[in-house]
N, C-alpha and C positions, 0 to 999 in steps of 0.2 A: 690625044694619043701622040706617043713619040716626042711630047714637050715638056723640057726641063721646067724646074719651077720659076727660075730666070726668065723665059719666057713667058712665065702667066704673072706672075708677080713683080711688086716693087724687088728693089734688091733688099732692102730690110726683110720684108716679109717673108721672101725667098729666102734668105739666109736661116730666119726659124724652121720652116719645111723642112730646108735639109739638115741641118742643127737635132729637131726632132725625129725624123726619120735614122739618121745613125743613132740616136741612141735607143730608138726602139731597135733595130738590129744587132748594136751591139754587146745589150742587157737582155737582149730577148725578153721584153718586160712590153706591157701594155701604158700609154700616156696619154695621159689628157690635159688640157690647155687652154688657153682662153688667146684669141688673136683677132685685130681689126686686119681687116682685108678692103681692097678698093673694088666697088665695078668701074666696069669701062665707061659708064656713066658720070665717074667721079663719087658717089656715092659709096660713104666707109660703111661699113659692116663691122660689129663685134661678132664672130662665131666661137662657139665650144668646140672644141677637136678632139676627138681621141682616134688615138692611133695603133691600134695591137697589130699581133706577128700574124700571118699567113700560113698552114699548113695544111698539107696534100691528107689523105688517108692514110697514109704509113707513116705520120708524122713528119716529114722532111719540110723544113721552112721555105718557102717560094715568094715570100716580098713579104707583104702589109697590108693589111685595109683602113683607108679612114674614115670615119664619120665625122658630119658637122651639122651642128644646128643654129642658127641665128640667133641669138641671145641681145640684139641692141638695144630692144627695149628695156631690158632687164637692166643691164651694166648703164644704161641711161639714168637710169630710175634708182639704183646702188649711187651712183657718182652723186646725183643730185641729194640724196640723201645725207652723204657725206659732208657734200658740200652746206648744205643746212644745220648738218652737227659742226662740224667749224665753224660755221658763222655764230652759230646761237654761241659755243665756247667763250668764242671770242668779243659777243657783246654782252655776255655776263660776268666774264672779266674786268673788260673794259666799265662796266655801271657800277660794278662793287669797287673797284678802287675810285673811280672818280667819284663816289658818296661816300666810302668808307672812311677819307679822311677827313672832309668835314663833321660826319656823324662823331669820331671819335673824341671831334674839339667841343661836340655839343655833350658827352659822355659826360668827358673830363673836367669842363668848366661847370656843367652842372652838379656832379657830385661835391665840387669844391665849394659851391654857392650854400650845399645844403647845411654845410659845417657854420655857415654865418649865420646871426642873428636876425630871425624873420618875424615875420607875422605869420598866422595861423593860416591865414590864404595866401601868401605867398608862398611859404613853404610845402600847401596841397599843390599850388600850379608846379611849380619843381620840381616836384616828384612825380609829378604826370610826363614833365617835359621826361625826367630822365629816363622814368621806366620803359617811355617812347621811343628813346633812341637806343636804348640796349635793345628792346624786342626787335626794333625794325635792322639792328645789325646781325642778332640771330638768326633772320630770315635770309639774309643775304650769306649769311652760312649756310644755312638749308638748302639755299638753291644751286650753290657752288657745291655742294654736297654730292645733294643728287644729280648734279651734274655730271662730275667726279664717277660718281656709279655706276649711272648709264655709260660710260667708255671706261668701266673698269677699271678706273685712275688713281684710286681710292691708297692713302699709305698711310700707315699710323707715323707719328713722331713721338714716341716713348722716350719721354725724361722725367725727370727728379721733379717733383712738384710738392712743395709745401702745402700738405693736407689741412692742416691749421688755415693758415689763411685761405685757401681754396675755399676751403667751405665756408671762413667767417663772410668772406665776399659773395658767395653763394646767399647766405642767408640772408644778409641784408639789403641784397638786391630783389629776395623773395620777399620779403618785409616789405618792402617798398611798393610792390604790384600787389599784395595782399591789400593792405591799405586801401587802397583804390577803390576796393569792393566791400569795406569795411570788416576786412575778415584779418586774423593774424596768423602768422608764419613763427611756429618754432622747431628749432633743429635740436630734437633731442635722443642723442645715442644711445643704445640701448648696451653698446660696449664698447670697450676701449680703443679708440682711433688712432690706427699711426699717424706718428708728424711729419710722417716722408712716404712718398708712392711711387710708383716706377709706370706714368700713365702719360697716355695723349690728350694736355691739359686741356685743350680745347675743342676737342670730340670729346670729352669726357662735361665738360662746363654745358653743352650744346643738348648732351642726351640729357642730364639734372632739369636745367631748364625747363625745354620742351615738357618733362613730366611735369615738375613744379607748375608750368605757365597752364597748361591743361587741367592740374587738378585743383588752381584756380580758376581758371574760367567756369569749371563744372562745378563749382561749391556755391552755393548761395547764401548759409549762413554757419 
């Protein structure tokens, strides 16, 4: 009773008190807030505050009342959470680019290998090798994906993409993992394809895929 907030608080926290208290009197508006406070113990505290207007029976304003509730656990348990979504961000980041560029030299070199003159089991193991390293870079799409998802991060890149070759790539890359299962992949249109699209070439290459890769695995013959 009779003590400024000065006196019961740091000066930071004091300075919110009466920060918040003018503006609940001078909006005449009800606020609520989230604030660490100390005990005399040294022990922080997060509390929830709210703080509305004060009136008599006749309506006439006479201060404020506050409420508070202890919330530490809670804002503990948020922080930590957060902190875990950062992290995991950050080491899924960090795994896709430190393999994504070796995987892409296993991509590249092996599609160029397949172009040379092999044997009939060398050119089955190459195509195991390749269709291996494409699917296992897909996944590492998927995962940055849905990562992306969960924090809402998610943006298209809409350009120009040669529908022609999108898809001839498409197909022969399904060619390739068909095989495997001794099954065959054709791409036949039932109407006429533009040669130019206005799409997010690789969210778009990721969802074909994924179907394609599925309705090979689930086909037997």
């Amino acid at each position: 009773v009779h003590l400024k907030p000065a006196d019961v608080y740091s000066p930071e926290a004091a300075a919110k008190v009466i920060e918040t208290d003018e503006k609940v009197f001078r909006h005449n508006v009800s606020l609520t807030y989230e604030q660490w406070l100390d005990y005399p113990d040294g022990r922080k505290a997060c509390f929830e505050i709210r703080k509305v207007p004060y009136y008599d029976r006749v309506g006439k304003r006479h201060g404020l009342m506050g409420f508070g509730r202890d919330i530490t656990e809670r804002k503990r348990y948020q922080d930590a959470l957060e902190r875990a979504s950062r992290d995991k961000t950050t080491f899924i980041s960090t795994i896709s680019h430190e393999l994504r560029t070796p995987l892409n030299g296993i991509v590249g070199l092996s599609r160029i290998l397949l172009d040379t003159e092999l044997t009939a089991e060398q050119e089955k193991y190459l195509k195991t090798i390749h269709v291996s390293a494409v699917t296992l870079g897909n996944i590492f799409n998927d995962i940055i994906d849905m990562d992306k998802m969960e924090r809402r991060k998610v943006q298209l890149d809409n350009q120009p993409v040669d529908f022609t070759s999108f898809l001839a790539d498409l197909e022969n890359l399904s060619a390739l993992q068909a095989q495997q299962k001794g099954l065959r992949f054709n791409l036949e249109p039932t109407l006429p394809l533009p040669h130019q699209v206005i799409t997010d070439g690789t969210r778009l290459r990721q969802i074909l895929w994924n179907l394609i890769s599925n309705a090979v695995k689930f086909t037997q013959q």
